[in-house]
MIBA-275191 format. One record per atom (N, C-alpha, C): z negated, x, y. Coordinates in steps of 0.02 Angstrom, whole numbers, padded with zeros to 5 digits, always signed. Example, Ala and Ser with C-alpha at 12.3 -4.5 7.8 and 13.67 -1.06 7.14 Angstrom:
2
-00390+00660-00284-00390+00615-00225-00390+00660-00165-00354+00642-00112-00357+00684-00053-00394+00645+00002
This chain:
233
+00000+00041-00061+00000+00000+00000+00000+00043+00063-00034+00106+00051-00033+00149+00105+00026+00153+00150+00086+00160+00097+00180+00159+00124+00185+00102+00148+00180+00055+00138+00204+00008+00147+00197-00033+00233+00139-00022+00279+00145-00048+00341+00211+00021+00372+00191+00084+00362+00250+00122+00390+00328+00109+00358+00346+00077+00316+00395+00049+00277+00427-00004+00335+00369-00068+00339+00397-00089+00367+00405-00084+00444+00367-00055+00472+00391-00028+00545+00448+00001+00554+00465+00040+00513+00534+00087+00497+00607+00052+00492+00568-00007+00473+00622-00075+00449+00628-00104+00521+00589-00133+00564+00587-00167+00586+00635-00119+00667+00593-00071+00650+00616-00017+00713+00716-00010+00704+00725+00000+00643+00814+00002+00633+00833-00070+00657+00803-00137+00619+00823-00207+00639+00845-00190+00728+00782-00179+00771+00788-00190+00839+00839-00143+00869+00858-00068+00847+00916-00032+00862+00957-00063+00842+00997-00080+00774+01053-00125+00768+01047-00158+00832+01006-00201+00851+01016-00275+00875+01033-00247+00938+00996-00187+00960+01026-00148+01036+01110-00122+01042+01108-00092+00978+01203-00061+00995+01233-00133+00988+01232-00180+00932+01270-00237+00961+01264-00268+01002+01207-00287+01045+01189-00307+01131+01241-00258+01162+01226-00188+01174+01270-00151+01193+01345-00180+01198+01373-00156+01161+01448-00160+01116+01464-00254+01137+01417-00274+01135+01458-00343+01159+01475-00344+01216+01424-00307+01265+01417-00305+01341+01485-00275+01370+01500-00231+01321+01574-00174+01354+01638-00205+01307+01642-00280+01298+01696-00322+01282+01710-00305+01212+01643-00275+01156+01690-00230+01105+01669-00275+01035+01697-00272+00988+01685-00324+00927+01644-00265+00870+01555-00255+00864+01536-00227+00814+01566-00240+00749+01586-00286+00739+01601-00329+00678+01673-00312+00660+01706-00283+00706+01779-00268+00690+01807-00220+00616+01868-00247+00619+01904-00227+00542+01965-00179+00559+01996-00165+00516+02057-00140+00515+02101-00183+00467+02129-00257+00500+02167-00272+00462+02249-00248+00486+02257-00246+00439+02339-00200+00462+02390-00222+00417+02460-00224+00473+02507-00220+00446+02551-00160+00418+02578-00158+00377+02602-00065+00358+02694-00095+00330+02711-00019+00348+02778-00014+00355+02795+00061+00305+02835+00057+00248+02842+00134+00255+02908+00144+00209+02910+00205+00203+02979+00240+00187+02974+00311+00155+02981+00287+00077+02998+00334+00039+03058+00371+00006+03050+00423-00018+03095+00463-00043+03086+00447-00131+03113+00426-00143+03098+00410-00231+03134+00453-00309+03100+00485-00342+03098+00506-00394+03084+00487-00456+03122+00507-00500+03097+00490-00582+03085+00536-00611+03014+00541-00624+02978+00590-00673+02990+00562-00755+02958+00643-00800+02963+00611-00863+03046+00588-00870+03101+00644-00848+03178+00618-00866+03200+00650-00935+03217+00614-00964+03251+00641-01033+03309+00683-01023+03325+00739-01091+03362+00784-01055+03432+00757-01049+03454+00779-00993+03539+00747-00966+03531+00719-00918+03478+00698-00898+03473+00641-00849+03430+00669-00779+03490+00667-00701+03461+00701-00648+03485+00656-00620+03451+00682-00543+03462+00631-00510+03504+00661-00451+03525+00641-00418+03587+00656-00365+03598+00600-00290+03601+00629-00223+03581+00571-00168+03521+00569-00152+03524+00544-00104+03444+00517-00100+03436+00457-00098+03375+00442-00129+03350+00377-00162+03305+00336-00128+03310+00293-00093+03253+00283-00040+03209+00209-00066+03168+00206-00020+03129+00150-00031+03100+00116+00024+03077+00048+00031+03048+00036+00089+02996-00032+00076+02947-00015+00121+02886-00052+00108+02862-00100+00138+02823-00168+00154+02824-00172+00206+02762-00250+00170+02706-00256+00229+02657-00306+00183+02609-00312+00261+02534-00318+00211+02489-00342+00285+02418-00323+00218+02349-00279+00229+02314-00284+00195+02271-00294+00236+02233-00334+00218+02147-00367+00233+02105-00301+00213+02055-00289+00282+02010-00246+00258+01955-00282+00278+01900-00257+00197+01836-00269+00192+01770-00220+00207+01746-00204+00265+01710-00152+00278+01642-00146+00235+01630-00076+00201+01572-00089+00169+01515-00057+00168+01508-00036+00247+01451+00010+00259+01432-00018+00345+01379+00008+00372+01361-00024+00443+01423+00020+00491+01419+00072+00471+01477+00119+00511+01541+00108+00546+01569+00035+00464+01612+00023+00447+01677+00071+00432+01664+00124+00434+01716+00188+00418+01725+00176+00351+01695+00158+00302+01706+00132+00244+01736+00056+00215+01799+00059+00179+01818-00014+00173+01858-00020+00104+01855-00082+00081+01898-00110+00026+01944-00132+00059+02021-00116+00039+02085-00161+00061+02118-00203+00021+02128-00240+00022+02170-00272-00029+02211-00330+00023+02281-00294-00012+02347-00328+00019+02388-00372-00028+02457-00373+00003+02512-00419-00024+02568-00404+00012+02632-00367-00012+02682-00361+00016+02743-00332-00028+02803-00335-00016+02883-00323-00032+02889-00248-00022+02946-00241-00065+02978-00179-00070+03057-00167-00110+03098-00142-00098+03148-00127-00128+03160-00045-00120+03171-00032-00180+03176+00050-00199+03251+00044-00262+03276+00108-00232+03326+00125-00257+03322+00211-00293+03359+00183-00340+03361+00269-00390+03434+00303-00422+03479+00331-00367+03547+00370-00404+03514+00441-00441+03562+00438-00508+03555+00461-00531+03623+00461-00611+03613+00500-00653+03668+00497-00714+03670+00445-00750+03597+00370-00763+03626+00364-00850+03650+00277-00827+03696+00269-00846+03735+00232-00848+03721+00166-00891+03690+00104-00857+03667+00037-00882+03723-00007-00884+03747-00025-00977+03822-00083-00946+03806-00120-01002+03818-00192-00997+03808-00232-01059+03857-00230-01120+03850-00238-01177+03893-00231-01236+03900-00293-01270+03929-00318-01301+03918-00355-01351+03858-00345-01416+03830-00280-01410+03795-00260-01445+03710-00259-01417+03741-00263-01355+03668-00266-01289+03668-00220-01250+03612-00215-01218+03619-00154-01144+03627-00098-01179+03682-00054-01169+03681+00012-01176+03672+00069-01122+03649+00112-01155+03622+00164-01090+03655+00241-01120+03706+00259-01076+03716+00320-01086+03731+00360-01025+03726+00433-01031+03722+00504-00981+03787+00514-00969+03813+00497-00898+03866+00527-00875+03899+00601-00863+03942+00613-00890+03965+00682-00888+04000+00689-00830+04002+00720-00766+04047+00721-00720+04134+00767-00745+04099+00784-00814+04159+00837-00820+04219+00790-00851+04213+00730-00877+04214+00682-00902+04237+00598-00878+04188+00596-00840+04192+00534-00790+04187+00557-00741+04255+00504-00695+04245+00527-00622+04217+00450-00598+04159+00475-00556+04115+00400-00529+04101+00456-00457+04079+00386-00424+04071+00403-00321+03995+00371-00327+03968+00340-00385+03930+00288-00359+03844+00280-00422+03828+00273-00470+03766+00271-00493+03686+00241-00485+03691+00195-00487+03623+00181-00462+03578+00118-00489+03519+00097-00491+03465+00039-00499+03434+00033-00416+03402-00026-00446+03376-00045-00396+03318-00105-00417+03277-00105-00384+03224-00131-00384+03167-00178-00335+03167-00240-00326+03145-00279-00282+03058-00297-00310+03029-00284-00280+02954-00302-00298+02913-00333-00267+02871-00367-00294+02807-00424-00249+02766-00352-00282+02707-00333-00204+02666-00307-00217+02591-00309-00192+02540-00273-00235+02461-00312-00203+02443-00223-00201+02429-00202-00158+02396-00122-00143+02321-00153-00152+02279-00120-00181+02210-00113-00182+02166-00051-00152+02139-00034-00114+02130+00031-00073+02047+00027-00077+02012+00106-00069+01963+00122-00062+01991+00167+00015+01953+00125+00081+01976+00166+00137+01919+00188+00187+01960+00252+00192+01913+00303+00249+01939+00300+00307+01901+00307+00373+01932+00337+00422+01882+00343+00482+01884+00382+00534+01853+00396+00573+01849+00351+00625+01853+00265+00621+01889+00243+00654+01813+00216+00711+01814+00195+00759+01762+00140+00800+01770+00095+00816+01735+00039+00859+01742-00013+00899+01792+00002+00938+01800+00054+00970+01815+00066+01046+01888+00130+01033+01871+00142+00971+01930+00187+00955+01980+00177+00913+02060+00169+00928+02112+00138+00888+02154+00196+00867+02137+00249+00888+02171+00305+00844+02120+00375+00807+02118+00372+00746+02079+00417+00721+02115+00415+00650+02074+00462+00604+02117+00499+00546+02089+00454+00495+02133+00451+00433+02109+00401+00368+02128+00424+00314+02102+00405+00269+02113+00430+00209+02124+00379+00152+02174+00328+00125+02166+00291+00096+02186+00280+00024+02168+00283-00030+02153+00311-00106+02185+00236-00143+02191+00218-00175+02193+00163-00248+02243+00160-00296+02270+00096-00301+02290+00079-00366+02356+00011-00300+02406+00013-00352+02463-00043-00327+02493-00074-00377+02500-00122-00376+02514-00177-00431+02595-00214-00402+02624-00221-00455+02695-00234-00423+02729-00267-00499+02755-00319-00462+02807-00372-00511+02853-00369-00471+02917-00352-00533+02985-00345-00510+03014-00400-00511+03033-00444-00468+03050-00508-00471+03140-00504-00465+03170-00455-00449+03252-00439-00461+03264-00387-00461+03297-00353-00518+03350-00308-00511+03407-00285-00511+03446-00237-00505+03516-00252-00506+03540-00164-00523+03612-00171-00572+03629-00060-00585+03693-00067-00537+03718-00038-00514+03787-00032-00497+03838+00056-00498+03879+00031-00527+03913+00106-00569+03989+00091-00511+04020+00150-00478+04085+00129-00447+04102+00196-00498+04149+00181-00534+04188+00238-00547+04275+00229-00624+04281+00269-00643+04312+00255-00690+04279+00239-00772+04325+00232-00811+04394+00168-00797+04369+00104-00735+04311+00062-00735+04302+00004-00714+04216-00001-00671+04235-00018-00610+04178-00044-00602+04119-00088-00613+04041-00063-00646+04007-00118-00671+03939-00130-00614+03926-00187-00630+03877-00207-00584+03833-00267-00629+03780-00234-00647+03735-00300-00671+03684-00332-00622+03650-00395-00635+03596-00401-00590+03548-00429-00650+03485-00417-00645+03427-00445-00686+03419-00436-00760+03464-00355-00763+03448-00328-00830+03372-00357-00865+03347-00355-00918+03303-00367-00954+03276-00288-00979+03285-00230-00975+03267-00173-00977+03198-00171-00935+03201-00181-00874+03156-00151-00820+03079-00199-00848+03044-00159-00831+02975-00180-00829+02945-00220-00764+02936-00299-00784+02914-00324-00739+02863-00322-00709+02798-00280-00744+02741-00280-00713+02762-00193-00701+02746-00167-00644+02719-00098-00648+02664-00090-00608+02639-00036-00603+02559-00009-00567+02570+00066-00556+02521+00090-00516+02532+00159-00495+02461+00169-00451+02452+00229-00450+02392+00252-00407+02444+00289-00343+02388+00273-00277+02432+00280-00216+02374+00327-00189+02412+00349-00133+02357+00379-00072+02397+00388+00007+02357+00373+00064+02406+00386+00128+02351+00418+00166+02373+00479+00198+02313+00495+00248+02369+00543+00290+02313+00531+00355+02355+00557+00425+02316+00510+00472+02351+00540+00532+02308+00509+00597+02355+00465+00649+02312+00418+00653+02356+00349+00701+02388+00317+00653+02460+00307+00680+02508+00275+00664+02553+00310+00602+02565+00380+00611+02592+00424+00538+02571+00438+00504+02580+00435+00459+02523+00449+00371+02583+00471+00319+02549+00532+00306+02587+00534+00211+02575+00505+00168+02640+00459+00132+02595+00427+00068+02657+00440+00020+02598+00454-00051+02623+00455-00108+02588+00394-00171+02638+00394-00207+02657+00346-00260+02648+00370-00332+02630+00367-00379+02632+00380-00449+02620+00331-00479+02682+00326-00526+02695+00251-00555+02636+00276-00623+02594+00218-00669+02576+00246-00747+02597+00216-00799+02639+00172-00768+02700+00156-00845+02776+00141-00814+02806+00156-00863+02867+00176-00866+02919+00122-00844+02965+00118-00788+03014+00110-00744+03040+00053-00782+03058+00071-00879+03096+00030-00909+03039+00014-00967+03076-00045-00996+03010-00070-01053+03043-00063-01135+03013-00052-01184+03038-00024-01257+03113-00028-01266+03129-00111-01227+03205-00115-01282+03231-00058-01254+03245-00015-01169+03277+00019-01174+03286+00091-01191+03351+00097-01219+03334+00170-01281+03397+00192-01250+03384+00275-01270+03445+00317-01230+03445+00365-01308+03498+00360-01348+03506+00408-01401+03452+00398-01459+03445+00322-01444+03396+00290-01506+03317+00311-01464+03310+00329-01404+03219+00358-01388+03212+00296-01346+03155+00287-01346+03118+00251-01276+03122+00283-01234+03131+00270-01160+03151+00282-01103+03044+00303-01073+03042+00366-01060+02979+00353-01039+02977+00368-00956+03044+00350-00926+03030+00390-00849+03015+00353-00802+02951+00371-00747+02923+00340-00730+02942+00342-00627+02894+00302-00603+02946+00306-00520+02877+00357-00479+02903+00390-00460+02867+00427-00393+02894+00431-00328+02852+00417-00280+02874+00399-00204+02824+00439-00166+02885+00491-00123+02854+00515-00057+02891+00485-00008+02829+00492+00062+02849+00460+00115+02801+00461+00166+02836+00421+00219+02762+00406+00261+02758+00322+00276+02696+00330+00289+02670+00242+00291+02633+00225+00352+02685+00180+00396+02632+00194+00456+02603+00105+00461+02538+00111+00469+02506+00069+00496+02506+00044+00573+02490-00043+00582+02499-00059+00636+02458-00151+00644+02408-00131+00699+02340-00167+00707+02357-00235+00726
């Protein structure tokens, strides 16, 4: 019991400071209570890891992002927060292996340039996505530019896709192959200050789902995205 009247004085003494910086902070027009909900925009450079041999990629492959995440602050500081969003993306991937339907079903084979002459190669990929974030940043009431650091996991259903091949003999173009994996996920991270941020992407399952096979294998290659991601309040 001895602890306990200095316990609660100690308590009571933080209660009445809180209650002063937000007296404060209201007085100079400022919201203690404020968030970082944000809209984000971004633009990657996209890669396939895990490529089977024959298979490179050629061009650049881009991607683009674009959503709104709710942040949940979870400390008095509020420099600490849970995000969790909802937003679109379409990413594109040139590269060699060649998706065309058969009478036999999707076949997938490695273009030889020595061989085939093509101008053109590519997938594509349209996604509904939910980012989940553990976020840092130096941010305040009173301050709208400071540095962040933001860590998680991204969840993404491919709701259309489409290959398109220009070359010889014939041009093919599918849309809504059955190959691609409709659910994918990936661990993310963006950090930088203000408005520019680096962010990277690592997909943890694979781009395409069992049926598709290249030389009788499962396809295990997966999507990686650099870029930057800029946020906007």
């Amino acid at each position: 019991m001895k602890y306990f009247f200095p316990l609660i004085v100690c308590f009571l003494f933080g209660l009445e400071t809180y209650a002063q910086e937000e007296a404060f902070l209201k007085e100079q027009g400022l919201d203690s209570l404020y968030k970082e909900d944000q809209f984000y925009f971004g633009v990657t450079y996209n890669l396939l890891g895990k490529q089977p041999k024959g298979v490179s990629q050629s061009g650049f492959s881009s991607g683009f992002h674009l959503g709104f995440i709710k942040d949940i602050p979870i400390n008095k500081r509020r420099n600490s927060a849970i995000g969790v969003g909802l937003g679109v993306s379409a990413n594109s991937f040139n590269q060699n292996l060649l998706i065309n339907e058969t009478p036999r079903g999707t076949l997938l084979s490695v273009l030889d340039r020595t061989e085939i002459d093509y101008t053109k190669n590519k997938f594509s990929s349209y996604m509904l996505e939910m980012p989940l974030e553990y976020r840092w940043r130096t941010s305040t009431a009173e301050e709208y530019k400071f540095w962040r650091v933001y860590t998680g996991v991204k969840l993404g259903y491919v709701f259309a896709n489409e290959t398109k091949f220009k070359g010889d003999p014939n041009n093919v173009s599918l849309k809504n192959s059955d190959i691609f994996n409709d659910f994918q996920y990936g661990l993310t991270m963006s950090a930088g200050y203000n408005t520019w941020n680096f962010y990277v992407y690592y997909a943890l399952n694979p781009v395409f789902n069992s049926t598709a096979k290249l030389n009788g294998e499962t396809l295990d290659m997966n999507a990686i995205k650099i870029g930057l991601m800029f946020y906007i309040l």
